[in-house]
PQR file of N, CA, C, O and H, with PARSE charges and radii, in Angstrom:
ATOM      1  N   UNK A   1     111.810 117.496  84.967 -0.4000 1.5000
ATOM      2  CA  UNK A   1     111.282 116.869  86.157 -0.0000 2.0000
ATOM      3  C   UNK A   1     112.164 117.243  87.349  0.5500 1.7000
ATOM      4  O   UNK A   1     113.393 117.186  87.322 -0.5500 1.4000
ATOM      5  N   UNK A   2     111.353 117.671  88.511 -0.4000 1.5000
ATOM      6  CA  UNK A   2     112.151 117.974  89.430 -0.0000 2.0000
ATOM      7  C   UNK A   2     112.975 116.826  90.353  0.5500 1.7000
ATOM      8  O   UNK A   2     112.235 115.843  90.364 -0.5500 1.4000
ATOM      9  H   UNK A   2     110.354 117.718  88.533  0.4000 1.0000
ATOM     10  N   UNK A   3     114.076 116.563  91.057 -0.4000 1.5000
ATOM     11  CA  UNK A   3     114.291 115.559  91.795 -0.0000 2.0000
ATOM     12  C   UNK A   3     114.060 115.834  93.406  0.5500 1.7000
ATOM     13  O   UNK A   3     114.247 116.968  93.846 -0.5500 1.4000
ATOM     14  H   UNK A   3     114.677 117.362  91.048  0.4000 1.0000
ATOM     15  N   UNK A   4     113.631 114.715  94.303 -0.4000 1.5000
ATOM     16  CA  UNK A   4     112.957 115.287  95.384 -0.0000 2.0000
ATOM     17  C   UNK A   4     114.090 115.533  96.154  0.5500 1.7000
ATOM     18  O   UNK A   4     113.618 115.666  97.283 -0.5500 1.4000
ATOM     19  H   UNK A   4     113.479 113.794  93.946  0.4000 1.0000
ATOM     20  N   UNK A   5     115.204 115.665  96.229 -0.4000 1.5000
ATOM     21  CA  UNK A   5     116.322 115.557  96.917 -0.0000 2.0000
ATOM     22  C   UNK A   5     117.100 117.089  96.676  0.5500 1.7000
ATOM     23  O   UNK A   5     117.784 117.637  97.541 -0.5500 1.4000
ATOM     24  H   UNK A   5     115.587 115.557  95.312  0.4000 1.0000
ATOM     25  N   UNK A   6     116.861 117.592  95.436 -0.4000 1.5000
ATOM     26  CA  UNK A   6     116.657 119.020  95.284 -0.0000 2.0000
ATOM     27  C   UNK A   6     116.060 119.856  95.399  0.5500 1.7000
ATOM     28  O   UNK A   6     116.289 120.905  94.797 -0.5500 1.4000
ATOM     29  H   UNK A   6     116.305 117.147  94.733  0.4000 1.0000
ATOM     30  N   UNK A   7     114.709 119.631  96.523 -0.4000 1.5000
ATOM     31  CA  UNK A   7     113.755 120.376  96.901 -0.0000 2.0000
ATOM     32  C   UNK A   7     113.633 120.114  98.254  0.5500 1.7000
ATOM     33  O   UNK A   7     113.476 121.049  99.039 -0.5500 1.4000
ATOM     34  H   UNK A   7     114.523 118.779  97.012  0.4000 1.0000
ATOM     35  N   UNK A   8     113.683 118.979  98.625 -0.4000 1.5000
ATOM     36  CA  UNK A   8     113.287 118.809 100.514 -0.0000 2.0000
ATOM     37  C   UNK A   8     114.953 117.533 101.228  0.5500 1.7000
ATOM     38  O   UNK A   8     115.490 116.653 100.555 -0.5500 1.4000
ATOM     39  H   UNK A   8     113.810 118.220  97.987  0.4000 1.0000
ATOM     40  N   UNK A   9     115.210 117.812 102.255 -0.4000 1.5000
ATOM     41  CA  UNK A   9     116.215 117.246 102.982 -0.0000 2.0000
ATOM     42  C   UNK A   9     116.273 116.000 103.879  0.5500 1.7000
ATOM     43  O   UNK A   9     117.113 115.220 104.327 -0.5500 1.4000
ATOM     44  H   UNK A   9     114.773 118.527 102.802  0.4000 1.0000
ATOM     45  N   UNK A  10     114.448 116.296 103.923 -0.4000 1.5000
ATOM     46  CA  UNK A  10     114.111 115.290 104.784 -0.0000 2.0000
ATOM     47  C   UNK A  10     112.325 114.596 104.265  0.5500 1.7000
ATOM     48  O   UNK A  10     111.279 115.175 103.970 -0.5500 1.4000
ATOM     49  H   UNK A  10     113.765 116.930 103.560  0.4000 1.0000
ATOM     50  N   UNK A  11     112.547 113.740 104.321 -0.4000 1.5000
ATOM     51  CA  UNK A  11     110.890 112.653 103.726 -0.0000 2.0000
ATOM     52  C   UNK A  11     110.217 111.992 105.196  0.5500 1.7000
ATOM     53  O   UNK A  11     110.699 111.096 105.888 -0.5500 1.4000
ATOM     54  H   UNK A  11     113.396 113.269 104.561  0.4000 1.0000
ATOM     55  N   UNK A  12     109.082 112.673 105.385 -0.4000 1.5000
ATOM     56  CA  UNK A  12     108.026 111.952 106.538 -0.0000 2.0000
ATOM     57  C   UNK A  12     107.318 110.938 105.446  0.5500 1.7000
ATOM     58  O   UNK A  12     106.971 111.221 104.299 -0.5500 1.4000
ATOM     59  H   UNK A  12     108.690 113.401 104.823  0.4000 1.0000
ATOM     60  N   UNK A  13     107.196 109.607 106.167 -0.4000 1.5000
ATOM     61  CA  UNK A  13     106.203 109.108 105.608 -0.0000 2.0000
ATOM     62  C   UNK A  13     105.372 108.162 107.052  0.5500 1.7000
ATOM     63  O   UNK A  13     105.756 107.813 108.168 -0.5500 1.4000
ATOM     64  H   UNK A  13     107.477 109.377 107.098  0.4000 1.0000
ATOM     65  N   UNK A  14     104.279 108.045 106.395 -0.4000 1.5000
ATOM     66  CA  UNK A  14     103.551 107.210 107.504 -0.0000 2.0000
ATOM     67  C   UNK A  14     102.113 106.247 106.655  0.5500 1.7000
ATOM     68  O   UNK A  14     101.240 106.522 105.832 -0.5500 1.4000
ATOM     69  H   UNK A  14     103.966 108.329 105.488  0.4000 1.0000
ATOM     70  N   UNK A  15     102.587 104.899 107.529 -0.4000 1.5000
ATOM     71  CA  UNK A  15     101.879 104.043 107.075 -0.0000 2.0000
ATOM     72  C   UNK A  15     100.714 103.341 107.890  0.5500 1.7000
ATOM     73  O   UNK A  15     100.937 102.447 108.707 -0.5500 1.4000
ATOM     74  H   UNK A  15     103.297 104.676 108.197  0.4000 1.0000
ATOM     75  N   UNK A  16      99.458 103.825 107.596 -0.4000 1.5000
ATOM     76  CA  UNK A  16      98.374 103.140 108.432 -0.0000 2.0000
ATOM     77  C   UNK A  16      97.825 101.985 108.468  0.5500 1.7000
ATOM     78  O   UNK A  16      97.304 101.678 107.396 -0.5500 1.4000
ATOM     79  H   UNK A  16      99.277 104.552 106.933  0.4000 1.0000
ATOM     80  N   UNK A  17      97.724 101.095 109.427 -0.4000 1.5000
ATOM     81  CA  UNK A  17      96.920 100.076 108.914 -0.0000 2.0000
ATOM     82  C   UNK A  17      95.433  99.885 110.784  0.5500 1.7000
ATOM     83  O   UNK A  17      95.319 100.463 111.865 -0.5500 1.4000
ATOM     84  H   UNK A  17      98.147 101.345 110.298  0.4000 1.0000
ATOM     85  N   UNK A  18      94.848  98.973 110.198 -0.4000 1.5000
ATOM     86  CA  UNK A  18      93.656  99.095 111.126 -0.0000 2.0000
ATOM     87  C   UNK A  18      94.122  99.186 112.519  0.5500 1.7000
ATOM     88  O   UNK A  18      93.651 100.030 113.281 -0.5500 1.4000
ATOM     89  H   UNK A  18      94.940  98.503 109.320  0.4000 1.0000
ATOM     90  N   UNK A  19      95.019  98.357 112.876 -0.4000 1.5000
ATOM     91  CA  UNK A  19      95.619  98.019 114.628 -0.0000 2.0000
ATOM     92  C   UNK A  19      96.740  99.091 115.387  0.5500 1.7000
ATOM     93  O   UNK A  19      96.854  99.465 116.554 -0.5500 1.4000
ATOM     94  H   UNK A  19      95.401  97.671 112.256  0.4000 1.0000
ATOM     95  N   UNK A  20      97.530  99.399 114.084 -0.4000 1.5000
ATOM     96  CA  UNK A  20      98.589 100.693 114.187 -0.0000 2.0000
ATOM     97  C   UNK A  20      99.081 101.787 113.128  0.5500 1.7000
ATOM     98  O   UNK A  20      98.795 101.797 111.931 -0.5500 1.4000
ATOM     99  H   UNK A  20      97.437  99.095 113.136  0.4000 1.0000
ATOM    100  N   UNK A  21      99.792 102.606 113.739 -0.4000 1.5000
ATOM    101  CA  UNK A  21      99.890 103.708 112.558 -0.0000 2.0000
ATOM    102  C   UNK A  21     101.802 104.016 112.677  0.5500 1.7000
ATOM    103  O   UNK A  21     102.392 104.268 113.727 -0.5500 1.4000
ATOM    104  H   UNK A  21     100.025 102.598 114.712  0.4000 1.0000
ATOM    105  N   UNK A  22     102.280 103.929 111.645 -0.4000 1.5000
ATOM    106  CA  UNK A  22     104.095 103.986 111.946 -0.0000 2.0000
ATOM    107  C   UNK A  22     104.341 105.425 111.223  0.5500 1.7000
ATOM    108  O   UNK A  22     103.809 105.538 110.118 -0.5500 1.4000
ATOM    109  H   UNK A  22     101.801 103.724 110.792  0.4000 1.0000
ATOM    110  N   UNK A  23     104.965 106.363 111.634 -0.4000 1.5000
ATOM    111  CA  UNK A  23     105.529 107.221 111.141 -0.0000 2.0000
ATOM    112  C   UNK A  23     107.169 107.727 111.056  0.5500 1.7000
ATOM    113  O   UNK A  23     107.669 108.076 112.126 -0.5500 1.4000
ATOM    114  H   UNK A  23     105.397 106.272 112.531  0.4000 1.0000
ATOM    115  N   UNK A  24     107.970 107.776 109.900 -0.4000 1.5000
ATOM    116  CA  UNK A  24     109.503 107.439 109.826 -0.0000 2.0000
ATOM    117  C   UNK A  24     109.967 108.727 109.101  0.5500 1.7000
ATOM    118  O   UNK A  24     109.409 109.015 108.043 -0.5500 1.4000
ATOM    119  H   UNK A  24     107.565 107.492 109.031  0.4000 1.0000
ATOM    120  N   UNK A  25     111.067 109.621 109.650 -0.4000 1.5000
ATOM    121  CA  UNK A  25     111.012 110.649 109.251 -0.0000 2.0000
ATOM    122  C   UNK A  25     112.910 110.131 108.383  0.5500 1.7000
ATOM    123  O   UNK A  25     113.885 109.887 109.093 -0.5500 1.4000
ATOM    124  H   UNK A  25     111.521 109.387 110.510  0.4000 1.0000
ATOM    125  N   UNK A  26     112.948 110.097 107.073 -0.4000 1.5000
ATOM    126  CA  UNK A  26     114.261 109.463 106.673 -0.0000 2.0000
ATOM    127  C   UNK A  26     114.927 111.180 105.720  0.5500 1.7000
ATOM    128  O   UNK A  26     114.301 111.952 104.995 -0.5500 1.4000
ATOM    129  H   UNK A  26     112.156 110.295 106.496  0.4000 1.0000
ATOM    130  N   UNK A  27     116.369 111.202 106.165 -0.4000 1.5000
ATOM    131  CA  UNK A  27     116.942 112.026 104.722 -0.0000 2.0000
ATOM    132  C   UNK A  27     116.809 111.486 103.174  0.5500 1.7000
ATOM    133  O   UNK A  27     117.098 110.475 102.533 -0.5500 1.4000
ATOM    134  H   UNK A  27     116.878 110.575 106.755  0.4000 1.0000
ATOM    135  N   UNK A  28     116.253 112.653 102.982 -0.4000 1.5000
ATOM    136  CA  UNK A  28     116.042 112.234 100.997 -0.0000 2.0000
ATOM    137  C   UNK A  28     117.248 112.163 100.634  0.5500 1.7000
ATOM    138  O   UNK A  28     116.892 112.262  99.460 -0.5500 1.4000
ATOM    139  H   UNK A  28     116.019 113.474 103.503  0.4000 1.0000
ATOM    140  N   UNK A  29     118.308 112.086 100.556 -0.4000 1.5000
ATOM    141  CA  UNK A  29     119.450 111.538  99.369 -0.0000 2.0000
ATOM    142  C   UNK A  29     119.934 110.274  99.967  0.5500 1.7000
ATOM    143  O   UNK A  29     120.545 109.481  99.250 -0.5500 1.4000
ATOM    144  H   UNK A  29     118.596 112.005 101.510  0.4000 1.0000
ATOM    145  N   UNK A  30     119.723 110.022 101.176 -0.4000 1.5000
ATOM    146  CA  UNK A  30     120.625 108.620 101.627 -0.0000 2.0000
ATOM    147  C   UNK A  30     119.449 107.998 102.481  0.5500 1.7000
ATOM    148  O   UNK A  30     119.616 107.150 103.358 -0.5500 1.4000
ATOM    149  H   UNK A  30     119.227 110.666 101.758  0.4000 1.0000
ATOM    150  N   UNK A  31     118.624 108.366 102.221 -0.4000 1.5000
ATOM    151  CA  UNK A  31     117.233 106.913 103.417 -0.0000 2.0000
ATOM    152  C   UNK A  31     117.544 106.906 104.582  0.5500 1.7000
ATOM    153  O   UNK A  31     116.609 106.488 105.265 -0.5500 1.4000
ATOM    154  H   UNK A  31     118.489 109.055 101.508  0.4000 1.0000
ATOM    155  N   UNK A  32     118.687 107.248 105.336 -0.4000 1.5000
ATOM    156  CA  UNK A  32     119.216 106.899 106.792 -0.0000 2.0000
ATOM    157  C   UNK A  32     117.974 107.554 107.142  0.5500 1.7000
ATOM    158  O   UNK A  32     117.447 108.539 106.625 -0.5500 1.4000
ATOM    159  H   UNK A  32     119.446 107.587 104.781  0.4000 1.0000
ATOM    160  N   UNK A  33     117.583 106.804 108.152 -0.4000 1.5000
ATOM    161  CA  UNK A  33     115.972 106.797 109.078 -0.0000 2.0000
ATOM    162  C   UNK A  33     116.082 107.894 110.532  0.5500 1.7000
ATOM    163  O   UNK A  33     116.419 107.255 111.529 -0.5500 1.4000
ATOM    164  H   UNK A  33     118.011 106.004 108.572  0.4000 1.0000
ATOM    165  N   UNK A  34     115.899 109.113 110.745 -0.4000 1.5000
ATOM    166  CA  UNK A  34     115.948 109.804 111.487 -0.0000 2.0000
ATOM    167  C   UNK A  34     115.139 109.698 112.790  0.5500 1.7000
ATOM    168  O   UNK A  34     115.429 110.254 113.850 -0.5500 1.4000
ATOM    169  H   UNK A  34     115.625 109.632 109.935  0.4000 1.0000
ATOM    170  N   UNK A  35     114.218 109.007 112.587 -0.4000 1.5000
ATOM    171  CA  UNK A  35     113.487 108.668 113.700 -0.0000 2.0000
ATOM    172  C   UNK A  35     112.105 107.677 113.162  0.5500 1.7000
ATOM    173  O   UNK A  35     111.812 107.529 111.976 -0.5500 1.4000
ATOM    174  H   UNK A  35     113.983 108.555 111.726  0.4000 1.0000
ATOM    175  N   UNK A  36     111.267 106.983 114.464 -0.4000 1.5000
ATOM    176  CA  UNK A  36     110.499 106.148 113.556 -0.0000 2.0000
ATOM    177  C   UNK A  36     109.599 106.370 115.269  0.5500 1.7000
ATOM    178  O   UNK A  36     110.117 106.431 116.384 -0.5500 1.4000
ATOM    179  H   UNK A  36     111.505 107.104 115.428  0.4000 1.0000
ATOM    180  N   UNK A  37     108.123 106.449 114.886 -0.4000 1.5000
ATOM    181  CA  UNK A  37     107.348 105.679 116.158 -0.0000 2.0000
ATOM    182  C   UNK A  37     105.842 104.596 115.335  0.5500 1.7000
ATOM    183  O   UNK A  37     105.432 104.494 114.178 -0.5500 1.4000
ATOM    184  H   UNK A  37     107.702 106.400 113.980  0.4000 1.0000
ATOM    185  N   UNK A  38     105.600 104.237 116.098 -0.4000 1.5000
ATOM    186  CA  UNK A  38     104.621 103.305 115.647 -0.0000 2.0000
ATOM    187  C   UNK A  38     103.606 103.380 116.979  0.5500 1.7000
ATOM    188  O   UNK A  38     104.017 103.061 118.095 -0.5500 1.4000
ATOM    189  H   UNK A  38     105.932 104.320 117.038  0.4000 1.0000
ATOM    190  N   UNK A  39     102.488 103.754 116.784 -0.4000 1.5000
ATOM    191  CA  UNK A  39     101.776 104.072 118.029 -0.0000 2.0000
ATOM    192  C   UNK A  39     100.035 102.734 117.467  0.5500 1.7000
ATOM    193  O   UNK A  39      99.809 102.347 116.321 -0.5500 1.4000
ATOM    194  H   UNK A  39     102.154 104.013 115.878  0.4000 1.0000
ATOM    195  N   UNK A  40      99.398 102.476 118.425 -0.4000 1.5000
ATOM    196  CA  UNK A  40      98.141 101.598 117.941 -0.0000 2.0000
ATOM    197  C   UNK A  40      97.495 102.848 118.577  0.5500 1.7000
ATOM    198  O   UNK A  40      97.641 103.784 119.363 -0.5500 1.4000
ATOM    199  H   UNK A  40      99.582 102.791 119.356  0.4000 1.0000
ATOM    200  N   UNK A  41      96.218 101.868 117.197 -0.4000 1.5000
ATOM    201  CA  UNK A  41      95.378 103.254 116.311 -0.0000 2.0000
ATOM    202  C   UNK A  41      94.273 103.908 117.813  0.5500 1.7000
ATOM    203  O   UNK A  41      94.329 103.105 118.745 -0.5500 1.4000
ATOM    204  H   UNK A  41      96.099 101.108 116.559  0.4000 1.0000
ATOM    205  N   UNK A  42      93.553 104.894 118.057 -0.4000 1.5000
ATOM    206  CA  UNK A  42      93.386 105.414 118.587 -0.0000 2.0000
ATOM    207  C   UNK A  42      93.570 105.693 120.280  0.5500 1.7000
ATOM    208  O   UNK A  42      92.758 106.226 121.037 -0.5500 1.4000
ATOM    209  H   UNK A  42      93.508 105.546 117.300  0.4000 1.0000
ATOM    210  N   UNK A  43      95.080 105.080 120.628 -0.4000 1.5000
ATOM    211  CA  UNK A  43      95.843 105.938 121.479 -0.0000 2.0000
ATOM    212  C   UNK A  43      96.260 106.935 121.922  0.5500 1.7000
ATOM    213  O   UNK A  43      96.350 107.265 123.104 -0.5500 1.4000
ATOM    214  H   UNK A  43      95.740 104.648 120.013  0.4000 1.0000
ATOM    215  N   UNK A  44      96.567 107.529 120.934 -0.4000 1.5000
ATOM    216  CA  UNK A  44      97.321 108.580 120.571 -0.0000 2.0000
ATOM    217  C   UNK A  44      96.493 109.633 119.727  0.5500 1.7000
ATOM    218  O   UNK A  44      96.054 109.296 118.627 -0.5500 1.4000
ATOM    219  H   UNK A  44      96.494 107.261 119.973  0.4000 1.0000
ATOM    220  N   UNK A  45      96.259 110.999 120.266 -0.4000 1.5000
ATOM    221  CA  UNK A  45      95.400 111.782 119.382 -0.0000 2.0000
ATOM    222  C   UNK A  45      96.403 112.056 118.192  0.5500 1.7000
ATOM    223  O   UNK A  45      97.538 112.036 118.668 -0.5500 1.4000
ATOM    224  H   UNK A  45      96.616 111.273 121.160  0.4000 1.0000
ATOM    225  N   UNK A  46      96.437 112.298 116.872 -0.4000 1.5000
ATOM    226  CA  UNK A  46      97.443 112.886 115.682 -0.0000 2.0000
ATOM    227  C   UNK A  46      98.079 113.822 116.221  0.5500 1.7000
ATOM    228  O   UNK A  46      99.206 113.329 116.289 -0.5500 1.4000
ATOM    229  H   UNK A  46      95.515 112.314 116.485  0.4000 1.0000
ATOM    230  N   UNK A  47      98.150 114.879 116.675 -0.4000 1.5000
ATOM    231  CA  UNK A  47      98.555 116.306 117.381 -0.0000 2.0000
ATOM    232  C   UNK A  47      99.175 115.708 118.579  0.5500 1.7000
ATOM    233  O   UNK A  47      99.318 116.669 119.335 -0.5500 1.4000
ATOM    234  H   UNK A  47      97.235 115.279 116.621  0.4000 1.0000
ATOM    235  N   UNK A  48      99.548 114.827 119.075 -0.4000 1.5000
ATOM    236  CA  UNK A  48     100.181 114.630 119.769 -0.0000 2.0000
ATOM    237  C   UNK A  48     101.404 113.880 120.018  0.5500 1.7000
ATOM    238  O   UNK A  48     101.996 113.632 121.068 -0.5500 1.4000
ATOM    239  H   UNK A  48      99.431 114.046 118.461  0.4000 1.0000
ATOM    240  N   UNK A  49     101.704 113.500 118.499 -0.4000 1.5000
ATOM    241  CA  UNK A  49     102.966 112.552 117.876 -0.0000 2.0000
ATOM    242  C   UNK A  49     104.032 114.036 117.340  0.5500 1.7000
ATOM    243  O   UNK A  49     103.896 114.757 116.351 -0.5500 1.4000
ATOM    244  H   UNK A  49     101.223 113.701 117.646  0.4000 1.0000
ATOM    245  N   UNK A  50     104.972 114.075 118.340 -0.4000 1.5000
ATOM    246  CA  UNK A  50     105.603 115.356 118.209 -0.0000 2.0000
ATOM    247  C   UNK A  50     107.146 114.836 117.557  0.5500 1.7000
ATOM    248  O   UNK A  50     107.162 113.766 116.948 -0.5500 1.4000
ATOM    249  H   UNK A  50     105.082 113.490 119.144  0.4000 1.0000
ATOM    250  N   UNK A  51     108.311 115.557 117.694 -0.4000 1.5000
ATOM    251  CA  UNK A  51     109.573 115.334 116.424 -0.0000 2.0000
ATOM    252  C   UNK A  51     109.969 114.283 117.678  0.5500 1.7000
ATOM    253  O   UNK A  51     109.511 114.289 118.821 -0.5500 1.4000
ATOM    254  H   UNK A  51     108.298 116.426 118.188  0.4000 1.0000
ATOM    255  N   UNK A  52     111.032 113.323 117.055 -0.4000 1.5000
ATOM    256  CA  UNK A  52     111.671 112.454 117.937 -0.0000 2.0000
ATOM    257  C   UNK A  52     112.969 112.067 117.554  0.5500 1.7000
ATOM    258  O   UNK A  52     113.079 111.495 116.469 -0.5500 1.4000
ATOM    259  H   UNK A  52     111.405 113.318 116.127  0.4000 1.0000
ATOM    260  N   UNK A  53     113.877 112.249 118.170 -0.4000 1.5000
ATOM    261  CA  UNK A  53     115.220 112.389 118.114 -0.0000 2.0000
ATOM    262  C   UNK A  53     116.092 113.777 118.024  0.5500 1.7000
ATOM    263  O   UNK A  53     115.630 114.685 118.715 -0.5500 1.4000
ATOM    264  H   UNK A  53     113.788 112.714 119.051  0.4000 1.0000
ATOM    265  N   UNK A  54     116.944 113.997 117.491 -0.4000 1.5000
ATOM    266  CA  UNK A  54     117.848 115.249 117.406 -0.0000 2.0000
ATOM    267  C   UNK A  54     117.124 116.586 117.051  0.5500 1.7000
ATOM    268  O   UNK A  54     117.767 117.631 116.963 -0.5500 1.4000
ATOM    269  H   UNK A  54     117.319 113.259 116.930  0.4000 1.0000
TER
END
């Protein structure tokens, strides 16, 4: 079994729900959270949520 921390450096995840949409970009071996936005739902076109922070 592969471990995900030996394949990628960094984990996007994003969680939708009806009113808003959060997206959190964290390092895979230690979770420290690299950036996070949370935008409500059709504000924001998808293609237009670009990198945020460093």
């Amino acid at each position: 079994m592969t471990i995900l921390t030996d394949v990628v450096d960094v984990v996007i995840g994003v969680d939708t729900h009806v009113d808003t949409h959060t997206a959190a970009a964290v390092v895979a071996g230690t979770g420290a959270v690299l950036g996070q936005i949370t935008v409500a739902t059709g504000s924001v076109p998808s293609s237009s949520v670009k990198r945020q922070g460093p």
